[in-house]
C-alpha positions as CSV (number, residue, x, y, z in Angstrom):
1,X,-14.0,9.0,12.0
2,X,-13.2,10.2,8.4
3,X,-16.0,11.6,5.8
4,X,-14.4,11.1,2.5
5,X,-16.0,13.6,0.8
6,X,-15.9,13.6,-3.5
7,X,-13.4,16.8,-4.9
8,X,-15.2,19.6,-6.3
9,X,-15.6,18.9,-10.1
10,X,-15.5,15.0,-9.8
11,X,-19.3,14.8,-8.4
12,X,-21.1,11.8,-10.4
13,X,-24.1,12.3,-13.3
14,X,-25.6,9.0,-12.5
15,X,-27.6,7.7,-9.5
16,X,-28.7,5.0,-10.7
17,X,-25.1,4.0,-11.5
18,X,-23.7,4.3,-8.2
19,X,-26.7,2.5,-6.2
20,X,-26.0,0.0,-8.3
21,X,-22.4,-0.4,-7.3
22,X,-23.1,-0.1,-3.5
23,X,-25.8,-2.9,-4.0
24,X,-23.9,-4.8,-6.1
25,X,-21.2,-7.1,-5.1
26,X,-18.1,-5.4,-5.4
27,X,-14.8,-5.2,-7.4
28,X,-14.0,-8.3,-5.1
29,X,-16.9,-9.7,-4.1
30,X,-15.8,-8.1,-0.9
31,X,-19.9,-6.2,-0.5
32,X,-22.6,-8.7,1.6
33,X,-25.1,-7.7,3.7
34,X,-26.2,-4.8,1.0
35,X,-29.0,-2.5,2.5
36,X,-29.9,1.1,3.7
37,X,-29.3,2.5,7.2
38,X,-30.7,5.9,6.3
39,X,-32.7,7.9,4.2
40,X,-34.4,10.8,3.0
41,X,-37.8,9.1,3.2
42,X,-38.0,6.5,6.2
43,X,-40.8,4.4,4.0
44,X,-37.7,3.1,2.3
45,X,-36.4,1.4,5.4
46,X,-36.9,-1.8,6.3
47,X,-40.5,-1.8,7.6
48,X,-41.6,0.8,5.5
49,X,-43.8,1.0,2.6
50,X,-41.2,0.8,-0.3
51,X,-38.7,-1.6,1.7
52,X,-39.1,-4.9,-0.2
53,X,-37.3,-5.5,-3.0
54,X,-39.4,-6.1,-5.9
55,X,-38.0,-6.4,-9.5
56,X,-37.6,-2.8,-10.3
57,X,-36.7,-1.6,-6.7
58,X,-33.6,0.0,-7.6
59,X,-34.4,2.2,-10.4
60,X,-37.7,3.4,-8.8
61,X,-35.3,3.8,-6.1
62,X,-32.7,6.2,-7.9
63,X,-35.6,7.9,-10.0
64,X,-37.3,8.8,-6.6
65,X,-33.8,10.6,-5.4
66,X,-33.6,12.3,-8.9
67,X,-36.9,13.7,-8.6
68,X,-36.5,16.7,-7.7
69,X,-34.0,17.6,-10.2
70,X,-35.9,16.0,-13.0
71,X,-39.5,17.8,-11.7
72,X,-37.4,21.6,-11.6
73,X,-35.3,20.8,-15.1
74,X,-32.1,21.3,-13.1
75,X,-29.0,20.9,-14.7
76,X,-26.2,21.0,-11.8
77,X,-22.6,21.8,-13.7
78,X,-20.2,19.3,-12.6
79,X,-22.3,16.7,-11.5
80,X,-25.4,16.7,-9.1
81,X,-24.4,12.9,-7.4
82,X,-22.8,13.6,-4.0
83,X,-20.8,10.6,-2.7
84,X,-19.4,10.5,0.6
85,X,-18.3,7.8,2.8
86,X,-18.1,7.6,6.3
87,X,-16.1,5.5,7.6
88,X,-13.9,4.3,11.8
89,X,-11.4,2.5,12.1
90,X,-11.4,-1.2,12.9
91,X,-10.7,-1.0,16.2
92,X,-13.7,1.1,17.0
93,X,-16.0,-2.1,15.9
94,X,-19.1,-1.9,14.4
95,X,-21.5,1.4,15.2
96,X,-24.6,-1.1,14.1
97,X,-27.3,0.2,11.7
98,X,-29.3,2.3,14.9
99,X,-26.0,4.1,15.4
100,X,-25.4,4.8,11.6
101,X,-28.9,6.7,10.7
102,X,-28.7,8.6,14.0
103,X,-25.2,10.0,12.5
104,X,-26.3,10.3,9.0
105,X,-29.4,12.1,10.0
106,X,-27.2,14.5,12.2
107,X,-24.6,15.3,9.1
108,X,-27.2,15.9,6.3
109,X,-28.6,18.3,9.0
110,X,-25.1,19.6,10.1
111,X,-23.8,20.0,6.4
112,X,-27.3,21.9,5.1
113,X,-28.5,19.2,2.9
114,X,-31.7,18.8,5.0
115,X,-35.4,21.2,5.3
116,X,-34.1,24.9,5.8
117,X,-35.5,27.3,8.6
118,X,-38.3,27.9,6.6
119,X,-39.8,24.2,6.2
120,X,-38.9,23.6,2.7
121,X,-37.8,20.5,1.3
122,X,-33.9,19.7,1.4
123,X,-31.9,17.1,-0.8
124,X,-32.6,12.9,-1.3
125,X,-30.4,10.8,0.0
126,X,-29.6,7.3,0.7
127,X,-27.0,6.1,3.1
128,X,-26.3,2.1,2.5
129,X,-24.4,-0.1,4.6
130,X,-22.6,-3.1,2.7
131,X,-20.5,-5.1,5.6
132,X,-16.7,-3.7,6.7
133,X,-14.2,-2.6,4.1
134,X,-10.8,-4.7,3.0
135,X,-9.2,-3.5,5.8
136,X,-12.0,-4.4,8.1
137,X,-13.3,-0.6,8.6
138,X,-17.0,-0.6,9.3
139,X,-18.4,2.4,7.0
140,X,-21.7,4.0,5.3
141,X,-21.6,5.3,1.9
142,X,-24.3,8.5,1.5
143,X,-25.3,9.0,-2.0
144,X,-27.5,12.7,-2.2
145,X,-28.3,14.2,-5.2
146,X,-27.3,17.8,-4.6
147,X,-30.9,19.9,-6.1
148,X,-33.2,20.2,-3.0
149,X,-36.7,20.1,-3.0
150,X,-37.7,23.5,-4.2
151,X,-35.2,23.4,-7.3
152,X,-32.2,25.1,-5.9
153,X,-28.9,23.4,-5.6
154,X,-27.2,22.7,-1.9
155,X,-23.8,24.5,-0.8
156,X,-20.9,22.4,-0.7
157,X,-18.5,25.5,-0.6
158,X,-15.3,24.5,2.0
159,X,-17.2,21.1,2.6
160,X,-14.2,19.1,3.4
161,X,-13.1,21.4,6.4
162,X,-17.0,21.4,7.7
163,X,-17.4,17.5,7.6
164,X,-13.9,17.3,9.3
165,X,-15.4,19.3,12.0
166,X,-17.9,16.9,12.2
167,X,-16.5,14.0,12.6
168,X,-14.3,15.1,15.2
169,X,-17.1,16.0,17.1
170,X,-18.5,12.8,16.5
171,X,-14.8,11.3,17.6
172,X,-15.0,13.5,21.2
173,X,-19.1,12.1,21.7
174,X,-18.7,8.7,20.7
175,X,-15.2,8.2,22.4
176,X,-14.1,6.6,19.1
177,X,-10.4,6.9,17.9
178,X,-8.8,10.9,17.3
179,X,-8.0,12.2,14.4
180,X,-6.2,14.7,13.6
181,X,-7.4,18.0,12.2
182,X,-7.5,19.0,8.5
183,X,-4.1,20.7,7.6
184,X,-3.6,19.6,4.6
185,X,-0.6,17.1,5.2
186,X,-2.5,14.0,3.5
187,X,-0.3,12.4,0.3
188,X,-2.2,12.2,-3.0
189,X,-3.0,9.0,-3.7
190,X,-3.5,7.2,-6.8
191,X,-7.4,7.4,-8.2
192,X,-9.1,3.5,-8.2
193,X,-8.9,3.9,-11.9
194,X,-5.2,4.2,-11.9
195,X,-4.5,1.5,-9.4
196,X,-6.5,-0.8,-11.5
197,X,-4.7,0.1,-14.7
198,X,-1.2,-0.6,-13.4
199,X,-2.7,-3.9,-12.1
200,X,-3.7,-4.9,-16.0
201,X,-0.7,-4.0,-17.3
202,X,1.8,-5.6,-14.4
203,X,3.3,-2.4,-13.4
204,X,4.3,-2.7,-9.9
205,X,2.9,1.0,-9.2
206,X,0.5,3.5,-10.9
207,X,2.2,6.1,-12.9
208,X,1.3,8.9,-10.2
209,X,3.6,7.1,-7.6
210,X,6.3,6.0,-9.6
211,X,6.5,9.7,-11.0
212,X,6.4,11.4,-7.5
213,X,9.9,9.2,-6.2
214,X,11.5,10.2,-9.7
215,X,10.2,14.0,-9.2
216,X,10.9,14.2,-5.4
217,X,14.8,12.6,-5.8
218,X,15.2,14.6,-8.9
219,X,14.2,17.7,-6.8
220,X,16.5,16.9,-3.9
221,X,19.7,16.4,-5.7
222,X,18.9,19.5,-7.6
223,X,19.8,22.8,-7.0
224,X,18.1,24.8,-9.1
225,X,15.4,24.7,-12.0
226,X,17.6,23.9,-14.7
227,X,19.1,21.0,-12.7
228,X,15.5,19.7,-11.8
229,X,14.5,19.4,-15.2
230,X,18.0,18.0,-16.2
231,X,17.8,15.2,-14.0
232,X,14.3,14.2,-14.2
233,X,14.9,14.0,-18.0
234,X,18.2,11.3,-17.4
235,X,15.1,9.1,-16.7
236,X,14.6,7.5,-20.1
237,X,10.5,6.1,-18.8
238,X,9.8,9.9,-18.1
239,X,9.0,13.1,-20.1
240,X,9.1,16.3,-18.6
241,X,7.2,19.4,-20.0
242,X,8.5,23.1,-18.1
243,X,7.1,25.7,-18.6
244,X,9.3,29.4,-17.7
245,X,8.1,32.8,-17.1
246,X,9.1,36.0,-18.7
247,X,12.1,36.1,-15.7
248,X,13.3,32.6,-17.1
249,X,12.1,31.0,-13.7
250,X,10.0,27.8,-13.8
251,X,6.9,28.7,-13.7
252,X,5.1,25.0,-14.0
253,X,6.4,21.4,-15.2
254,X,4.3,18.4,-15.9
255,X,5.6,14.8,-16.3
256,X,4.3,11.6,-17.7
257,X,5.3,7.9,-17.7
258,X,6.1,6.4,-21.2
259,X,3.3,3.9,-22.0
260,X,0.9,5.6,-20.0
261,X,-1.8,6.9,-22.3
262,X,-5.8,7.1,-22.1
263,X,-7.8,4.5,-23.2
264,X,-10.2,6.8,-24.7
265,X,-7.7,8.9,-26.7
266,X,-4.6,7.3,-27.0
267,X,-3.3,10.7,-25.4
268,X,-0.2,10.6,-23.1
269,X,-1.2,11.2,-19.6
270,X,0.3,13.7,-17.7
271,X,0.6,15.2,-14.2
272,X,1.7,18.4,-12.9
273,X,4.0,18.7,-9.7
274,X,1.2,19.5,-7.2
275,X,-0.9,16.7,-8.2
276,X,1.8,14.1,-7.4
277,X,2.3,16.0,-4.0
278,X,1.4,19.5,-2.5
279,X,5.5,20.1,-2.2
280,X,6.4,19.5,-5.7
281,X,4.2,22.3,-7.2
282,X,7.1,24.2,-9.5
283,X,6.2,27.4,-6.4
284,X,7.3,24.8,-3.8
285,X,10.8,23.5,-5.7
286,X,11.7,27.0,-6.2
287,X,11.5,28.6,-2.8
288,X,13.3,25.1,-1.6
289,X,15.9,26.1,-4.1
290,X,16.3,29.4,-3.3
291,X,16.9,28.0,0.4
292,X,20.2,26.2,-0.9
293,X,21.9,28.9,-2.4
294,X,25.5,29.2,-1.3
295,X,26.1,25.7,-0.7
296,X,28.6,23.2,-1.9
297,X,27.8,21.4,-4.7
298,X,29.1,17.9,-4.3
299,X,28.1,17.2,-8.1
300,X,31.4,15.2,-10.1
301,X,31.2,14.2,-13.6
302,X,32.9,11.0,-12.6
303,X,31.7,8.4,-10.4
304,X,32.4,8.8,-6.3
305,X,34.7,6.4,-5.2
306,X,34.2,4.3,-2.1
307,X,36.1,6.9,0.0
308,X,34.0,9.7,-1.2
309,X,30.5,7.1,-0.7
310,X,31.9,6.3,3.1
311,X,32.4,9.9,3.5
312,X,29.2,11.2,2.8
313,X,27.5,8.8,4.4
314,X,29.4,9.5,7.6
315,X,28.6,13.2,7.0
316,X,25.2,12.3,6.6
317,X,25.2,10.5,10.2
318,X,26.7,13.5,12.0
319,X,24.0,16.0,9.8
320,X,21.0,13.6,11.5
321,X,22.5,13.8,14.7
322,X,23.2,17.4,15.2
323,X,19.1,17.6,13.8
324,X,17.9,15.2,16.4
325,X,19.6,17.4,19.4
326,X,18.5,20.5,17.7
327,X,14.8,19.3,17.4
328,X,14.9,17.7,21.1
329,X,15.8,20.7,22.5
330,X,12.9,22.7,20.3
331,X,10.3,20.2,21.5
332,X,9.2,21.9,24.9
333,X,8.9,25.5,23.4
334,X,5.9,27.3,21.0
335,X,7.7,30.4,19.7
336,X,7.5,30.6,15.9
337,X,11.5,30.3,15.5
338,X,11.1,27.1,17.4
339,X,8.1,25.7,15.3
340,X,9.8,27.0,12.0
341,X,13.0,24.9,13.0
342,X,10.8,21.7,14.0
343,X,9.0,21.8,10.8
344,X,11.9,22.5,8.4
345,X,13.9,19.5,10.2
346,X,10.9,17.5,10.0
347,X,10.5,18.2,6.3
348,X,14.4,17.7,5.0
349,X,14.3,14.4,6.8
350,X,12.4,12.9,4.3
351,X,15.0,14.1,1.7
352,X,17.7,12.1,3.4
353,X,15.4,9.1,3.9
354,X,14.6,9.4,0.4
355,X,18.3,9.9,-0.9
356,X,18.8,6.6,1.5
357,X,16.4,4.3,-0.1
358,X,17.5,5.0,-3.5
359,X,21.2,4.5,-2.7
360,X,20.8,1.6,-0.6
361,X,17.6,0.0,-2.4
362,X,18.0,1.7,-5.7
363,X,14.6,0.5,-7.8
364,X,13.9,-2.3,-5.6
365,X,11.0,-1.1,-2.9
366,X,12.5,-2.5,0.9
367,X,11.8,-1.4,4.1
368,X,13.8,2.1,3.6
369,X,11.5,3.1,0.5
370,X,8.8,1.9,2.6
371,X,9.9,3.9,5.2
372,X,10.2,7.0,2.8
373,X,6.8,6.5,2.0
374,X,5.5,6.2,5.3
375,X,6.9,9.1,6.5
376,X,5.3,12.0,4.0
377,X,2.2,12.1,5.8
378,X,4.4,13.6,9.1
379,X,6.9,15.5,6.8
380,X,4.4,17.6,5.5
381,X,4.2,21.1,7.4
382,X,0.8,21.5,8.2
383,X,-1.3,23.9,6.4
384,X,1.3,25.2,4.3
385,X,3.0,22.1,3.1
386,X,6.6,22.7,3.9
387,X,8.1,25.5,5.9
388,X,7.9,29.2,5.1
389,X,11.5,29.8,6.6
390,X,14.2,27.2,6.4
391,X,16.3,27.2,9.3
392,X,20.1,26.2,9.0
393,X,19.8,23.1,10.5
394,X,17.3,22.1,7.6
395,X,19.7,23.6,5.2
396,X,22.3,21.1,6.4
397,X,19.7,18.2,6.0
398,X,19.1,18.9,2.6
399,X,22.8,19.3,1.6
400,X,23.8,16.2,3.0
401,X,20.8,14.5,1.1
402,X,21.9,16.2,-2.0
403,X,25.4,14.8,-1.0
404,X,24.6,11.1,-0.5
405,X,22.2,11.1,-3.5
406,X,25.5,11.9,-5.9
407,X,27.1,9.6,-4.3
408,X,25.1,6.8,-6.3
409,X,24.6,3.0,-5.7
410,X,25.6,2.7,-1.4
411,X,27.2,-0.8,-1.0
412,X,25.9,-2.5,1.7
413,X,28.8,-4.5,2.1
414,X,32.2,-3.9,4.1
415,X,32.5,-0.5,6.2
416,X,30.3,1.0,4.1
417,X,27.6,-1.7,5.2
418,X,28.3,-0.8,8.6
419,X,28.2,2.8,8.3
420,X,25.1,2.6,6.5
421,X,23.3,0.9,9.7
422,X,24.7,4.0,11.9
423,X,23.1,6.4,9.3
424,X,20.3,4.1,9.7
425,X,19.4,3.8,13.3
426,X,20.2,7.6,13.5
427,X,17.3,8.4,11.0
428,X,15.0,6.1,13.0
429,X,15.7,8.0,16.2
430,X,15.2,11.7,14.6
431,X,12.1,10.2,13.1
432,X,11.2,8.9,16.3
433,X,11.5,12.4,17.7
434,X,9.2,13.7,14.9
435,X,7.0,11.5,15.8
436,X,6.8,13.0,19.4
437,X,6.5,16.6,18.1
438,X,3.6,15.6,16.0
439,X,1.7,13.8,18.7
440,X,2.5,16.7,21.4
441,X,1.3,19.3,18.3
442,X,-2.4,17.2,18.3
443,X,-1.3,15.3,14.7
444,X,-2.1,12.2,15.8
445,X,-2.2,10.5,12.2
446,X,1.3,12.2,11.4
447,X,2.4,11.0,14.9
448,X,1.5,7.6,13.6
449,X,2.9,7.5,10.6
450,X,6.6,8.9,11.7
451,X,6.6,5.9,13.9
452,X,5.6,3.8,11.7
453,X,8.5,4.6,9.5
454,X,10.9,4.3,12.6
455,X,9.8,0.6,13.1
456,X,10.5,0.2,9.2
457,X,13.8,1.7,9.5
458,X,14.5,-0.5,12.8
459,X,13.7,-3.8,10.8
460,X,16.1,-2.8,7.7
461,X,19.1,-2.5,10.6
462,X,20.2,-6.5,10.7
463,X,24.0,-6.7,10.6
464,X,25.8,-10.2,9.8
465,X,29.4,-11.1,10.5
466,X,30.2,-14.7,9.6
467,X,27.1,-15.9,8.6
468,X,25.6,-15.1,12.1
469,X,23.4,-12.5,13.1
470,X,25.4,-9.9,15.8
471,X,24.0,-6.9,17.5
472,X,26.1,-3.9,16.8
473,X,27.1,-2.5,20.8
474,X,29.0,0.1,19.4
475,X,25.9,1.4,17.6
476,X,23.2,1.3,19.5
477,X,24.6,0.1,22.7
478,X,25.2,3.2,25.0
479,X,24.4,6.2,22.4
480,X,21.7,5.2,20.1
481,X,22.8,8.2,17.8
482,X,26.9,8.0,17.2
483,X,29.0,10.7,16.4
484,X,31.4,10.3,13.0
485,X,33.8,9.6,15.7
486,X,31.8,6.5,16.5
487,X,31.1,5.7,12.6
488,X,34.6,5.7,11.6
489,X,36.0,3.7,14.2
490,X,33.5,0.8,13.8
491,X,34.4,0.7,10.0
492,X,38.5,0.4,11.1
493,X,37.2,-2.7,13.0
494,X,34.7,-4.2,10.2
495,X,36.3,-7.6,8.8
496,X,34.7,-6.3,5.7
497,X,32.0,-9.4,5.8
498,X,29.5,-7.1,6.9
499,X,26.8,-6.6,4.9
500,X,23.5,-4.8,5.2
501,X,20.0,-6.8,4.1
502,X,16.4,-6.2,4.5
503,X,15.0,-7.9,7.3
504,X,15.4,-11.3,8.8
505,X,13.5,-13.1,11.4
506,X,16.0,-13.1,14.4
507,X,17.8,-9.7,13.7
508,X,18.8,-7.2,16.4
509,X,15.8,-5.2,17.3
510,X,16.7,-1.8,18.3
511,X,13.4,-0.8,18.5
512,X,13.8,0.0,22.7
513,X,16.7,1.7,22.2
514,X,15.0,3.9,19.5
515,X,11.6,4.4,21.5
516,X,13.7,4.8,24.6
517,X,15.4,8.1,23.8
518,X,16.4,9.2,27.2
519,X,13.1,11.3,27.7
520,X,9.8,10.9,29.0
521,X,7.3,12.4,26.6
């Protein structure tokens, strides 16, 4: 189960507003069924004394909720409309409206919006049921307005980590589907508002998603400040604001996406680093940096020739292995060193994947971006966002990402095609194994979502010879994860017709071989 509770600062100022949403049809049309599971004041129920609708039933309704704050003359800064929606997944079914109020009823008491100790009166709420979202998750929205009866205004201090409590209790009672527990690994995603503006003006993604790839590549080809802020500015649809301390280090940065200004003032709209994700605050980038010091810098003021593309792709391959041994073998102990190398391995694969996508799939979004995408959610370390200590074999991650990304545009043609595959199906099986330290670490949604991005990875690994589709034996035959030994020997023997594509119905599927690592879990 998952409460999506509103941010602190973004409560609503209208009541009558929202009922009128959740009552309403829809953006889509997508709401039927529209009626309340729960409330404050049972009369309100179907049954009860105020249950039929009668012209002027909402209103009365939102006026009665708003009482209390109107009776007392509170003024709550910031909003006194409390929106939260709870919400199971689709295969858990439908709770039914019985099993909903009984829930409701025991979070308003759990979270302290009901009577206190003492008997006095505690917040009005509604909790309306309006048929299964779009992706077919049954789910409650609970709209309270936050003054309670005797004028005061309810606690919502560390609310998020209190109705995540909740709700896996709920989980463990119910027997409905785990989650994991908040550790702040979730991605930021873009507000309804934004999603709906890049929709009416035929962008193919909101400006907080296409800034976050140009931000996160920018930051892993960089090596320090200067160089972050140098490359993010090559990108002529993106401004970049830093701002240094007295020591000349960065400080903060924001960046915005040409064209994208508000409505309201015609003022550019910008985002700071931690807003498009919690490890690309300007703090974040630097200690990353700092990391990095002392390694090559691959960096050429002329473009790298197909040798130089081949042999950091090759590189790359060997980097991925050496991490997938190092992480297997880390897998079965829980000393700090252990967990600090898991999670810094964990976290510089998504710079390779990353530095992948955008030199196989440049601006066009395939099943490698998609796979990048996927995977942040189990990157992140949790808690603190990315690793306190970086351990070597993370180090050698990141430089080989920096490596491939200065490399440029990856052919997928020839023995560079092929080679790309190897690098390929090696990511998949490291990611794999992320995926089994996050599920034997209780992050069941980070599990998912590293295995997710194998499968993605697996389906962009379809090789061609002649027109026909061949499975690569001396890739994923015996050793699913080949050595540069292995890379450079299937290149010698490419007829250079190879070529790499997304994926086709009828390609190899190496997703046994990938699953299948040699080790039970």
């Amino acid at each position: 189960m998952i409460a999506k509770a509103p941010a602190k600062g973004k409560y609503g100022s209208d009541t009558y507003g929202l009922l009128r949403y959740l009552f309403g049809p829809g953006k889509s049309n997508e709401h039927r069924d529209q009626h309340l599971v729960a409330a404050w004041d049972p009369e309100w129920l179907a049954g009860g004394a105020f249950a039929n609708r009668y012209s002027g039933w909402l209103p009365r309704l939102a006026r009665e909720i708003d009482a209390p704050m109107t009776g007392h003359d509170v003024e709550v800064p910031g909003g006194h409309v409390y929106h939260v929606v709870l919400s199971v997944p689709r295969q858990d079914g439908v709770l039914g409206d019985a099993r909903w109020r009984e829930l409701v009823e025991e979070a308003i008491d759990r979270m302290g919006f009901g009577p206190d100790s003492e008997g006095r009166a505690g917040c009005r709420w509604v909790a309306v049921h309006h048929g299964p979202s779009k992706d077919g998750n049954d789910h409650v929205h609970l709209a309270l307005n936050l003054v309670r009866g005797d004028g005061t205004i309810a606690d919502t201090y560390r609310d998020w980590p209190r109705w995540r409590r909740w709700c896996m209790e709920v989980e463990r009672h119910l027997d409905l589907t785990p989650t994991s527990p908040a550790n702040k690994t979730a991605p930021l995603r873009p507000t309804r508002a934004e999603t709906e503006k890049a929709a009416r003006l035929g962008w193919k993604q909101p400006s907080r998603e296409y800034l976050r790839e140009v931000v996160r590549a920018a930051a892993l080809e960089a090596t320090s400040a200067k160089e972050f802020v140098g490359l993010v500015r090559q990108q002529m649809s993106v401004s970049i604001e830093p701002r240094w301390g007295a020591d000349g280090e960065l400080s903060g940065y924001r960046v915005a996406q040409m064209g994208d200004r508000s409505k309201s003032s015609d003022a550019q709209i910008w985002f700071s680093g931690s807003s498009l994700a919690r490890d690309l605050s300007a703090p974040k980038l630097t200690r990353r940096w700092a990391s990095a010091v002392g390694s090559p810098s691959f960096a050429s003021p002329r473009p790298a020739s197909r040798a130089e593309r081949l042999e950091a792709i090759t590189a790359a391959t060997d980097t991925v292995t050496h991490a997938r041994d190092v992480l297997a073998a880390n897998l079965n102990t829980d000393d700090a060193a252990s967990v600090d190398t898991v999670d810094g391995i964990a976290h510089a694969a998504l710079d390779l994947l990353t530095a992948t996508a955008r030199g196989v799939e440049g601006p066009d979004a395939g099943p490698i971006t998609a796979a990048a995408t996927t995977y942040q959610l189990a990157a992140a370390t949790p808690r603190r966002v990315q690793p306190t200590r970086w351990a070597p074999t993370a180090v050698e991650l990141r430089a080989a990402a920096r490596r491939l990304a200065q490399a440029g545009a990856l052919s997928r043609r020839g023995s560079t095609g092929v080679a790309l595959v190897v690098l390929i199906v090696a990511l998949a099986s490291l990611i794999a194994e992320v995926s089994v330290w996050r599920e034997l670490t209780q992050q069941r949604q980070q599990s998912d979502a590293a295995r997710r991005a194998a499968d993605l990875l697996q389906s962009a690994t379809d090789l061609r010879e002649n027109g026909a589709a061949v499975r690569p034996e001396r890739i994923a035959g015996v050793r699913l994860v080949p050595s540069q030994r292995d890379v450079s020997e299937v290149c010698a023997t490419s007829d250079k017709q190879a070529i790499l594509r997304p994926p086709a119905v009828g390609g190899p599927n190496l997703g046994a071989e990938v699953r299948g690592s040699g080790r039970a879990r």
